[in-house]
Backbone as numpy.savetxt, mean C-alpha at the origin, in Angstrom:
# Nx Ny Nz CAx CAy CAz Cx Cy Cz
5.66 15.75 -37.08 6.08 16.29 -35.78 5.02 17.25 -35.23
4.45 17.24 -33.71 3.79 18.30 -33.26 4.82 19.81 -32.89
3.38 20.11 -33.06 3.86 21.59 -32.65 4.64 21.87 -31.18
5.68 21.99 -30.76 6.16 22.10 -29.44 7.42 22.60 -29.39
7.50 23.43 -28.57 8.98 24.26 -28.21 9.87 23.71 -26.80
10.65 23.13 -27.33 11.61 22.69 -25.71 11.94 23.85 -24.98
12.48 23.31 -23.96 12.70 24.59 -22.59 13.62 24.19 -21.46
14.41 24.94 -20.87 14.89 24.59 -20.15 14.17 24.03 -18.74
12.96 24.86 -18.54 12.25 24.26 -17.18 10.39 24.44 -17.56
10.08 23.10 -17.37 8.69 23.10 -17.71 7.62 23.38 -16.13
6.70 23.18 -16.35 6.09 23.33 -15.53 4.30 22.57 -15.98
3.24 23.08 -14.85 2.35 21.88 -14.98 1.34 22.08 -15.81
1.49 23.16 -16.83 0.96 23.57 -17.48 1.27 22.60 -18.83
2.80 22.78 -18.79 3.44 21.88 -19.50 3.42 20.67 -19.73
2.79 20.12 -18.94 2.85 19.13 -18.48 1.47 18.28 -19.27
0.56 18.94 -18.69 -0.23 18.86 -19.43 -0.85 19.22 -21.13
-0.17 19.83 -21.55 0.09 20.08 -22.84 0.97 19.21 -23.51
2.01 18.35 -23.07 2.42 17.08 -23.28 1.80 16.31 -23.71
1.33 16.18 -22.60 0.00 14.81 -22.22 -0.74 14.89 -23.26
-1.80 16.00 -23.73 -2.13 16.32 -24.60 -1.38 15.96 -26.25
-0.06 16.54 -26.11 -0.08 16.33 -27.76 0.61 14.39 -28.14
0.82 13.92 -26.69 0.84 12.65 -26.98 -0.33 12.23 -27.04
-0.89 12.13 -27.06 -2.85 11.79 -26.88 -3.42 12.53 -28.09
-2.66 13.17 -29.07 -3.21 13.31 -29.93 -3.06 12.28 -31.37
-3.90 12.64 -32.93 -3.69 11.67 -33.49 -2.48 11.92 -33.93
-1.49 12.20 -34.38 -0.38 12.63 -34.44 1.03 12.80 -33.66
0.55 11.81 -31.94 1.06 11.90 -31.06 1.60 10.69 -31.02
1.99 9.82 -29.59 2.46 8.04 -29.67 1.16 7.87 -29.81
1.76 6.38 -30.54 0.45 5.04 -30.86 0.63 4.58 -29.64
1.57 4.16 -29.15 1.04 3.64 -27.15 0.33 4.49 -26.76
0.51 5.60 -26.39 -0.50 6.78 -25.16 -1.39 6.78 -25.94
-2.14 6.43 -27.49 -3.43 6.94 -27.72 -4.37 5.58 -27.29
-3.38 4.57 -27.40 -4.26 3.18 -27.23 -4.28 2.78 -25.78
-3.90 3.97 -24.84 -3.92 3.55 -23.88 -5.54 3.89 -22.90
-5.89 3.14 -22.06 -7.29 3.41 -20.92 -7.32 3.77 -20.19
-8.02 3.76 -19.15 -7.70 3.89 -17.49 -7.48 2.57 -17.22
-7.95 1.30 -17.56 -7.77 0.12 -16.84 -6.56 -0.13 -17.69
-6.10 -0.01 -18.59 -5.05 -0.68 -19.23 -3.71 -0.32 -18.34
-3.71 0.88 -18.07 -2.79 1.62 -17.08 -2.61 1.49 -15.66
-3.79 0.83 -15.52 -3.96 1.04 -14.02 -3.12 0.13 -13.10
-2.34 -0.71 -13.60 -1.19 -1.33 -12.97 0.05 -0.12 -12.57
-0.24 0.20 -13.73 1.55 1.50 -13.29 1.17 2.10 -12.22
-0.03 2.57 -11.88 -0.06 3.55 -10.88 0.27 3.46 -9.24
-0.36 1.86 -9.50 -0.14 1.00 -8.26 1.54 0.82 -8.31
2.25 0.81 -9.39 3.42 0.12 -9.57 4.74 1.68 -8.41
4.27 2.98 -9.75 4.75 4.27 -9.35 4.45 4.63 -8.05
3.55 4.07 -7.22 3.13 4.64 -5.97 4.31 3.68 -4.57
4.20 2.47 -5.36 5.30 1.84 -4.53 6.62 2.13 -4.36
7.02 2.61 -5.89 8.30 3.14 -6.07 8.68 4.43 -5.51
8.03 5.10 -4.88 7.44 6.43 -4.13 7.89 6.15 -2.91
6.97 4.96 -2.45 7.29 3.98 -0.80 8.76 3.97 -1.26
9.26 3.38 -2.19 11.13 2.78 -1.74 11.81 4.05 -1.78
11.43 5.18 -2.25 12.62 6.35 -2.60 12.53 7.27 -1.28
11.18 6.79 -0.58 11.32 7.77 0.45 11.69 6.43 2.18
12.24 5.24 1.73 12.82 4.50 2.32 13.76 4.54 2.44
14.63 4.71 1.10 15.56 5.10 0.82 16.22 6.22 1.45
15.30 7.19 1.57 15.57 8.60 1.92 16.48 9.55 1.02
16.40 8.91 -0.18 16.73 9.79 -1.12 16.06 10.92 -1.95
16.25 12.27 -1.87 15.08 13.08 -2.12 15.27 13.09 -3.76
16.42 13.37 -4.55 16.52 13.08 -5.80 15.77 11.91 -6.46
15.77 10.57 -5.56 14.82 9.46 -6.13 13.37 9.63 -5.67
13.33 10.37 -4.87 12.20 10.76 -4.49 11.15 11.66 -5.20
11.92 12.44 -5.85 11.02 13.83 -7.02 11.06 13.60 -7.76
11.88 12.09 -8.35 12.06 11.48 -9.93 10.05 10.64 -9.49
10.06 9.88 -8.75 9.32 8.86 -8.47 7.88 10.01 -8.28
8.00 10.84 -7.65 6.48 11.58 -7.52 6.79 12.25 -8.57
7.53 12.12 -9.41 7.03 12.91 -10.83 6.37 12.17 -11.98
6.87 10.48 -11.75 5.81 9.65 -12.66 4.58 9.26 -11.98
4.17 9.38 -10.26 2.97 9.73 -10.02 2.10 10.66 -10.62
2.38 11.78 -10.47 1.40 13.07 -11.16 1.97 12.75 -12.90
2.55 11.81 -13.40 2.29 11.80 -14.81 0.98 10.72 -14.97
0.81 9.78 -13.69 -0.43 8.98 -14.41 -2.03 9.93 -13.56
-1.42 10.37 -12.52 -2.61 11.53 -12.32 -3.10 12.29 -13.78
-2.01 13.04 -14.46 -2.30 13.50 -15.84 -2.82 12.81 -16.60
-2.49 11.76 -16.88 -2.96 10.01 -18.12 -4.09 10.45 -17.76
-4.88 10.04 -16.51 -6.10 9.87 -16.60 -6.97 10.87 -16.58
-6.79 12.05 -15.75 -7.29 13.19 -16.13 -7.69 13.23 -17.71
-6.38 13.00 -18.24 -6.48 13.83 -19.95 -7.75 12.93 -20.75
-7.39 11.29 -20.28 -8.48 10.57 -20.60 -9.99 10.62 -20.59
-10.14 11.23 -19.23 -11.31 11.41 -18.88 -11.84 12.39 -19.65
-10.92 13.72 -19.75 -11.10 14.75 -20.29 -11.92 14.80 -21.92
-10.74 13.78 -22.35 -11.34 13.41 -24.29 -12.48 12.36 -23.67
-13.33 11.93 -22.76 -14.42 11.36 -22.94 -15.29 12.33 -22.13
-15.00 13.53 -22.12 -15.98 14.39 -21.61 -16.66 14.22 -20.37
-15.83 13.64 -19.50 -16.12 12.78 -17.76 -16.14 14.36 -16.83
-14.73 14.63 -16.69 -13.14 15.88 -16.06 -12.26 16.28 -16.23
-11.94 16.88 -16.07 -10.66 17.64 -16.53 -9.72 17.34 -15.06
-8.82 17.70 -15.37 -7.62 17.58 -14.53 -8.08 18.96 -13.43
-8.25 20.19 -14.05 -8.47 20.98 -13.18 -9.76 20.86 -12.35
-10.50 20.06 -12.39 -12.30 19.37 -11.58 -11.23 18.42 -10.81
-10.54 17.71 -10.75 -9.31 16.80 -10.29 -8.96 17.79 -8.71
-8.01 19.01 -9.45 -7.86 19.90 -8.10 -8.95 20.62 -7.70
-9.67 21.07 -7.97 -11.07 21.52 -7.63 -11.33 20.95 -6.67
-11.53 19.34 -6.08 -12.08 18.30 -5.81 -11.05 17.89 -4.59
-10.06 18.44 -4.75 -8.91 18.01 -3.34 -9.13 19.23 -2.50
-8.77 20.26 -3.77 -9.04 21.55 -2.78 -10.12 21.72 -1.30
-11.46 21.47 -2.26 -12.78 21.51 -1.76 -12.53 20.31 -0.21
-11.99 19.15 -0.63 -12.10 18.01 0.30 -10.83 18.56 1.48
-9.67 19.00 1.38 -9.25 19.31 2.47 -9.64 20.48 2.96
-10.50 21.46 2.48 -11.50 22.19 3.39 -11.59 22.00 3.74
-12.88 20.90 3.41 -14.20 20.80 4.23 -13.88 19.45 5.50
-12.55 18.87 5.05 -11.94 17.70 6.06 -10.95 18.49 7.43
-10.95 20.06 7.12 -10.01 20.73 8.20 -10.99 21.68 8.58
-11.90 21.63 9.36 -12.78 22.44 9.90 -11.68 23.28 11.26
-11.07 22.25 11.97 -10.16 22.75 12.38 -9.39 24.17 12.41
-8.81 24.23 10.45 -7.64 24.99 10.35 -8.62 26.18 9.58
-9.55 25.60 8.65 -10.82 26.64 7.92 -12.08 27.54 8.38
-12.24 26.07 9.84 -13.49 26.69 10.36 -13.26 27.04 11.53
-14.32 26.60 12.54 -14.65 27.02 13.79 -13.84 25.63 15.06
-13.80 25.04 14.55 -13.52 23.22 15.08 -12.41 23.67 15.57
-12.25 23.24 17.08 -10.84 23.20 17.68 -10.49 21.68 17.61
-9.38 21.67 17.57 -8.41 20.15 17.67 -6.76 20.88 18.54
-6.95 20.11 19.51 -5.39 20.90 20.54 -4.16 20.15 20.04
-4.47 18.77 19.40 -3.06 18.29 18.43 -3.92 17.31 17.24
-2.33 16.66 17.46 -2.73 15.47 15.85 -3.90 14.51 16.35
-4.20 14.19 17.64 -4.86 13.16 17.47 -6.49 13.72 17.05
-6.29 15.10 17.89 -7.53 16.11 17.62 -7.73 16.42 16.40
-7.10 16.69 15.84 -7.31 16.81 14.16 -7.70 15.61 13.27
-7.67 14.25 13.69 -7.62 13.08 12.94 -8.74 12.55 13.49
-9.21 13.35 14.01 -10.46 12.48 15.17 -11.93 13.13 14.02
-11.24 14.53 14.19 -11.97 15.49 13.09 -12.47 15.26 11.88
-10.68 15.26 11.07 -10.97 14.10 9.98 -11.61 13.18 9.32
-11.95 12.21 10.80 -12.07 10.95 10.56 -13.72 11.20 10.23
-14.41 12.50 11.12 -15.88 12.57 11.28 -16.37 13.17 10.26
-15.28 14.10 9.74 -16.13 14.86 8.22 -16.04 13.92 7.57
-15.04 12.68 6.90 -15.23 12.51 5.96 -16.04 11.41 6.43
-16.61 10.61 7.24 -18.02 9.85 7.50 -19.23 10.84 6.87
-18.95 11.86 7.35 -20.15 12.78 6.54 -20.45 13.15 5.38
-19.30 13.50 5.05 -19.04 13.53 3.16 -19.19 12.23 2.28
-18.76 11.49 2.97 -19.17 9.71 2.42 -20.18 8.84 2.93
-20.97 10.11 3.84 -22.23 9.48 4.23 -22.37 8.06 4.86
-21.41 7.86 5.50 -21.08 6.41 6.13 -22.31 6.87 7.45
-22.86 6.33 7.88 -24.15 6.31 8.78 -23.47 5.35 9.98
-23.16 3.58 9.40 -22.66 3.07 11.10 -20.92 3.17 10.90
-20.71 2.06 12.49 -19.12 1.91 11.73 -19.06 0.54 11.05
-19.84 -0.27 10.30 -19.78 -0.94 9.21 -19.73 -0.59 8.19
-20.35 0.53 7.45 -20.11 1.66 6.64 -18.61 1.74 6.39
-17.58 2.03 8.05 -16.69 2.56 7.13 -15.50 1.76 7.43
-15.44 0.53 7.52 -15.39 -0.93 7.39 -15.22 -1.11 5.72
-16.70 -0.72 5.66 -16.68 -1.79 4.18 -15.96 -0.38 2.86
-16.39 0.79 3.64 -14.86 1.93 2.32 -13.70 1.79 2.70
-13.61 1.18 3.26 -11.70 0.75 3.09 -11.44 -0.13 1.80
-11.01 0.41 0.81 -10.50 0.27 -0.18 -9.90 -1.00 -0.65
-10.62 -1.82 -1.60 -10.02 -3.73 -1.53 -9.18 -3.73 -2.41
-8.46 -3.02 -3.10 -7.60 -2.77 -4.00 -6.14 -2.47 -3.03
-6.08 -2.19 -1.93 -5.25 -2.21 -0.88 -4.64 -3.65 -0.74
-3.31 -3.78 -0.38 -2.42 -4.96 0.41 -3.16 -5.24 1.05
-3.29 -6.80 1.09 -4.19 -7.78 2.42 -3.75 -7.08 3.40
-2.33 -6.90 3.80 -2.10 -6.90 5.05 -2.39 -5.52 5.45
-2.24 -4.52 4.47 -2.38 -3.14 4.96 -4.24 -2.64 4.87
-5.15 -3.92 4.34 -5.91 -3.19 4.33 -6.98 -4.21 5.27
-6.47 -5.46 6.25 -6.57 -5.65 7.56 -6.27 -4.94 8.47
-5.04 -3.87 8.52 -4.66 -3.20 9.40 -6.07 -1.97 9.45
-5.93 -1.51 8.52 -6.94 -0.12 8.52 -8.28 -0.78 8.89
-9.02 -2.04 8.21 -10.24 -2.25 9.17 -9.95 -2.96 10.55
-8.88 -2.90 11.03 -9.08 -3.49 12.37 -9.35 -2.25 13.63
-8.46 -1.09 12.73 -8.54 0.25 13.73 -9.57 0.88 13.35
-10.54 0.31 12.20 -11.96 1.48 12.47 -12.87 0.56 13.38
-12.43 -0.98 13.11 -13.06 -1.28 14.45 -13.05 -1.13 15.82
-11.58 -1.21 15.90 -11.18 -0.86 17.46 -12.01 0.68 17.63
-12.06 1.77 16.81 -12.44 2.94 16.88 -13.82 3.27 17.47
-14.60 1.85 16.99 -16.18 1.71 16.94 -15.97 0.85 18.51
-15.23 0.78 19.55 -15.29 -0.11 20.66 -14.81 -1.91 20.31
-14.80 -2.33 19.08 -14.51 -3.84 18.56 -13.19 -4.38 18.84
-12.53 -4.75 19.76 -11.15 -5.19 20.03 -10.99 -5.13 21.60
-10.28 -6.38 21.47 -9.40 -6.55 23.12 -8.51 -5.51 23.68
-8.34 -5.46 25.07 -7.85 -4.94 25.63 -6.48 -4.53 26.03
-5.96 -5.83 25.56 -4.32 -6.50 25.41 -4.18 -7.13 24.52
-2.69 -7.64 24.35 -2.39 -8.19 23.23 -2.51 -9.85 23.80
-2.19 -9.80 24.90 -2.88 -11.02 25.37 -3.77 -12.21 24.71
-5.01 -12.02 24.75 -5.90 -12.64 23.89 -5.52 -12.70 22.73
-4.91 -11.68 21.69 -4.83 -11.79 20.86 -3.49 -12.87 20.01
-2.55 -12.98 21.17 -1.63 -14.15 20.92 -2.55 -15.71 20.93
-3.11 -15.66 22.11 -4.24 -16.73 22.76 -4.70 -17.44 21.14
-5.40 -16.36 20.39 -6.41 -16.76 18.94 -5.00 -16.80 17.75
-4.11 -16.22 17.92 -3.29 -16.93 17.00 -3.08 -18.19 17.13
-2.52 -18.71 18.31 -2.60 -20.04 18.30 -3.62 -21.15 17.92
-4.73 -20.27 18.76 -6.53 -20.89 18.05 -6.34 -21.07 16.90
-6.10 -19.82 15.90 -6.22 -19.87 14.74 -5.09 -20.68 13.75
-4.32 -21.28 14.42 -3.33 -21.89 13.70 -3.39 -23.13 14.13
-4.10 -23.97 15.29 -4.40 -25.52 15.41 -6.03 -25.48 13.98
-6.47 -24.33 13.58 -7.51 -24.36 13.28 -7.19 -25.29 11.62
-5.83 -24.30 11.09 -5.55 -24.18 9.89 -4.95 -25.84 9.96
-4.41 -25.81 10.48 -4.03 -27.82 11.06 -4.83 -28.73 10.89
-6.01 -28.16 11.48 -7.04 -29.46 10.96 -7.57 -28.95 9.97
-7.87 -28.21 9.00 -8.00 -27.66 7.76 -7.33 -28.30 6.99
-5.74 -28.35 7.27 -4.95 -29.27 6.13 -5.23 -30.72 6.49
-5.71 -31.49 7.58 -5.94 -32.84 7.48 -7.04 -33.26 6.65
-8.26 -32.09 6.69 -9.36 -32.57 6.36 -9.15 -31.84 4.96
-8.09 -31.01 4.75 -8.31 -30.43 3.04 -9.45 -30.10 2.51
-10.22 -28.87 3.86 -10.97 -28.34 3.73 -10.64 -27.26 4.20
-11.53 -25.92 3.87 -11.20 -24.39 4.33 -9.88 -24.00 4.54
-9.59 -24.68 3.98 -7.46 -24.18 4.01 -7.28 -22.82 3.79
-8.32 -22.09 2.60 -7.93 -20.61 2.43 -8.53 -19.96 4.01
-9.45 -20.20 3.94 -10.39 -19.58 4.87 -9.73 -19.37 6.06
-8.94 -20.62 6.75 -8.59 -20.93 7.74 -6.58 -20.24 7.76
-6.39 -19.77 6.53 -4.96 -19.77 5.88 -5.33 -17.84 6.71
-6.98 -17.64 5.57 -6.70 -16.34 5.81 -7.10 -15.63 7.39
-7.37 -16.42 8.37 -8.02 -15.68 9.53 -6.55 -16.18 10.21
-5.94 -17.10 10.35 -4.41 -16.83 10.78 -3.67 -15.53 10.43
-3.50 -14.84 9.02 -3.14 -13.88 8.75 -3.72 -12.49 9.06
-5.00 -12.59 9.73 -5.86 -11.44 9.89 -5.55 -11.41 11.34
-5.83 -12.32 11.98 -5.05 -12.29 13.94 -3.59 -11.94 13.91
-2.88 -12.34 13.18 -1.52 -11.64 12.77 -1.08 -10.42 13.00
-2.33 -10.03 12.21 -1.86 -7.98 11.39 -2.94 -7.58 12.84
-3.28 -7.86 13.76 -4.28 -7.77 14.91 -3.12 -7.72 16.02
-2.10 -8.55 16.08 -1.27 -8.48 17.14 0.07 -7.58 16.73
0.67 -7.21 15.41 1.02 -5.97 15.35 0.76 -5.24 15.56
-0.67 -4.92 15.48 -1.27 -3.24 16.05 -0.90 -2.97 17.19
-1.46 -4.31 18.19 -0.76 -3.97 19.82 0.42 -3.75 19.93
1.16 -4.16 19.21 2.78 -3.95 19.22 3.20 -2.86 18.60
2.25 -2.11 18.08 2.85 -0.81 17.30 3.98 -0.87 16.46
3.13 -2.49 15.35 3.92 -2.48 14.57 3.57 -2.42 13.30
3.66 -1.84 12.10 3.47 -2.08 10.79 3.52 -3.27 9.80
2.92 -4.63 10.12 2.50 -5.84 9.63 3.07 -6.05 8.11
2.76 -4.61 7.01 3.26 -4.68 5.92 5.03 -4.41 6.26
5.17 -3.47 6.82 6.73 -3.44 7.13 7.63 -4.64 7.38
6.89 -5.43 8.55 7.55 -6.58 9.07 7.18 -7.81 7.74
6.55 -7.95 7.50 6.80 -8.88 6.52 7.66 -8.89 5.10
7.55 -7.21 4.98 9.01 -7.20 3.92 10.35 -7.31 4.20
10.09 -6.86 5.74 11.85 -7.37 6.40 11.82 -8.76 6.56
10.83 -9.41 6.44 11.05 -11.05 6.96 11.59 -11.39 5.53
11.06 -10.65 4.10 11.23 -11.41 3.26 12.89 -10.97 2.75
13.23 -9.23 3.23 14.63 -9.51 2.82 15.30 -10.37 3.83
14.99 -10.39 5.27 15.94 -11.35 5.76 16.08 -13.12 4.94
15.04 -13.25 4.64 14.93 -14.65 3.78 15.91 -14.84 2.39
15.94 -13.32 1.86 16.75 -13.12 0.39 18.27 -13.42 1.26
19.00 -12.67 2.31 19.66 -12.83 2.59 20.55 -14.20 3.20
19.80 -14.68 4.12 19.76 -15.94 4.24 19.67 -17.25 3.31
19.01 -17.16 2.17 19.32 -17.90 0.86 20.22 -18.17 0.80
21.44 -16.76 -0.14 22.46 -16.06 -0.47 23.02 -17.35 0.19
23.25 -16.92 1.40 24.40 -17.66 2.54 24.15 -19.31 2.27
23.09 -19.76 2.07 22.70 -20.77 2.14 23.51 -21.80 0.72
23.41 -20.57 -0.29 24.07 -20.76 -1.59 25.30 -20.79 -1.95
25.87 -20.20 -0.74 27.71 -19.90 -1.15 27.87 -21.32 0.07
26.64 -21.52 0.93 27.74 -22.60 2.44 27.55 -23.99 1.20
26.57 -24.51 0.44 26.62 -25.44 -0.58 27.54 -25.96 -1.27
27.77 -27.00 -0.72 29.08 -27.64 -2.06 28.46 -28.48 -3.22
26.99 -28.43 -3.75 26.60 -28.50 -4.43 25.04 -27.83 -5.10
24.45 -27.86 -6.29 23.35 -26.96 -6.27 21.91 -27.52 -4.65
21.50 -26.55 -4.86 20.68 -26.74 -3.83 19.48 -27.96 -4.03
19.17 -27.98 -5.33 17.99 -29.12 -5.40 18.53 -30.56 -5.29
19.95 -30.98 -5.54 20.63 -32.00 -5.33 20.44 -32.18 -3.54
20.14 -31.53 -2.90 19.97 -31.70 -1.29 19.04 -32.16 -0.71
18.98 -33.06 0.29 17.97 -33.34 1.11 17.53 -31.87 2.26
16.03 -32.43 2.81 15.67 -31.47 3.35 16.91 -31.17 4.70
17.17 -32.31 5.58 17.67 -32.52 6.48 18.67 -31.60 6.22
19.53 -31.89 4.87 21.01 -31.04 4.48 21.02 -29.49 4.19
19.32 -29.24 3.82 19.27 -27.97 3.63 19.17 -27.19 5.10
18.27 -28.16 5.70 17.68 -27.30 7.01 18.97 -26.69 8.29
20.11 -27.63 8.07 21.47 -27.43 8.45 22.34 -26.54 8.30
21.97 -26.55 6.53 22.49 -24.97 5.89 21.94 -23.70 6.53
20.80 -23.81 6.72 19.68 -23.05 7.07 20.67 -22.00 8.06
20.25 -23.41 9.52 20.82 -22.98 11.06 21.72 -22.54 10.68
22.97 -23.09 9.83 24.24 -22.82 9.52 24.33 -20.71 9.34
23.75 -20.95 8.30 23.49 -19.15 7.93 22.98 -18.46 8.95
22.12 -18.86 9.73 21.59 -18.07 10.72 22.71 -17.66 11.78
23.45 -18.69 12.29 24.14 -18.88 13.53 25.15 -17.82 12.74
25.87 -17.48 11.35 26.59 -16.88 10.95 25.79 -15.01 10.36
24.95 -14.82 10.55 24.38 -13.79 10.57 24.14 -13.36 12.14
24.24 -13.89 12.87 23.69 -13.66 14.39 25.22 -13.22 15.00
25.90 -13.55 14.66 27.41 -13.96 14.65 28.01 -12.39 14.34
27.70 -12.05 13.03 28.16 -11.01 12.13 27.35 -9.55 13.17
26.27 -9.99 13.83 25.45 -8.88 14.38 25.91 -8.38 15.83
């Protein structure tokens, strides 16, 4: 057993001293065999679960969920730490320093009269701090480890930012269609199907923006409306669903719809 005293209320000191005596040899055999890449799924995993609790709008699921965030903030810190990289405290050091020097605004001399003034600000220190020179530069630091769809959205507005985009949404319906007779003859010729799959989806998340809409949002509501619609599809069945023709399903389909439209 390690050395450790329970408590009624810990704190991040604690926290890290955890971290620590699990990471020791004497600590779990999971956390010692664990990496940064071996882990690096949870983080992506905990950050989503973050997105649903504050969807939710539950603040209890909410401080459960940002509390296994800052536990893999700790993981890797501590990791880094036993390979002599950083410490957790070079970690805050390093945010500290960056929302300084990113709020000239609130630190320095820089006026901004609202949010858009402040984000405009933002947007220019950290080109400077990341030494981005054009706006292809900061194009290509948008992060590819990001959702397709959310991380089309963010380079479409540093383009629009740089002057790159239409005026209306207009045109931009116009090239969806372009872009979807495109993907048509792609599947005849069973060629560039991805290619042609993925610039349909990129004019897509292009005509949400005009709509001031969130592309990742709307497609998770398309997909619960689809879970829902199943459901219905499954109880209107008087037999399993693969026993069905398309014709019989596509009936079911309308069927559920016309009875959800109904219910609304």
């Amino acid at each position: 057993m390690v050395d450790f005293q329970c408590m009624d209320r810990y704190g991040m000191d604690d926290l890290k001293r955890i971290m620590e005596l699990l990471r020791a040899p004497e600590g779990c055999p999971w956390d010692r065999e664990q990496t940064h890449q071996s882990i690096r799924r949870n983080m992506l995993e905990e950050a989503y679960e973050v997105a649903e609790a504050i969807d939710e709008e539950s603040p209890e699921h909410l401080k459960e969920e940002l509390g296994d965030v800052l536990l893999q903030v700790v993981f890797h810190a501590r990791m880094a730490e036993e390979a002599g990289q950083f410490t957790f405290d070079d970690v805050v050091d390093g945010i500290c320093k960056k929302l300084v020097f990113r709020h000239p605004h609130v630190f320095g001399s820089v006026n901004a009269a609202d949010a858009d003034g402040a984000l405009t600000t933002w947007e220019a220190q950290k080109r400077e701090e990341k030494g981005q020179k054009t706006a292809g530069d900061t194009l290509d630091a948008v992060a590819r480890s990001l959702p397709a769809l959310m991380r089309a959205e963010k380079i479409q507005a540093k383009a629009a930012k740089a002057g790159f985009d239409w005026e209306c949404v207009g045109p931009v319906l116009d090239k969806i269609s372009e872009e979807a007779r495109e993907l048509e003859q792609a599947v005849r010729d069973q060629s560039n199907m991805e290619e042609e799959l993925g610039d349909l989806l990129f004019v897509t998340v292009k005509a949400g923006r005009f709509l001031g809409l969130d592309s990742e949002l709307a497609l998770h509501a398309a997909c619960e409306k689809f879970i829902r619609r199943f459901r219905a599809v499954e109880a209107l069945a008087d037999k399993p669903l693969q026993e069905l023709d398309v014709p019989s399903l596509e009936a079911l389909w309308r069927q559920a719809k016309e009875q959800e439209q109904q219910a609304t």
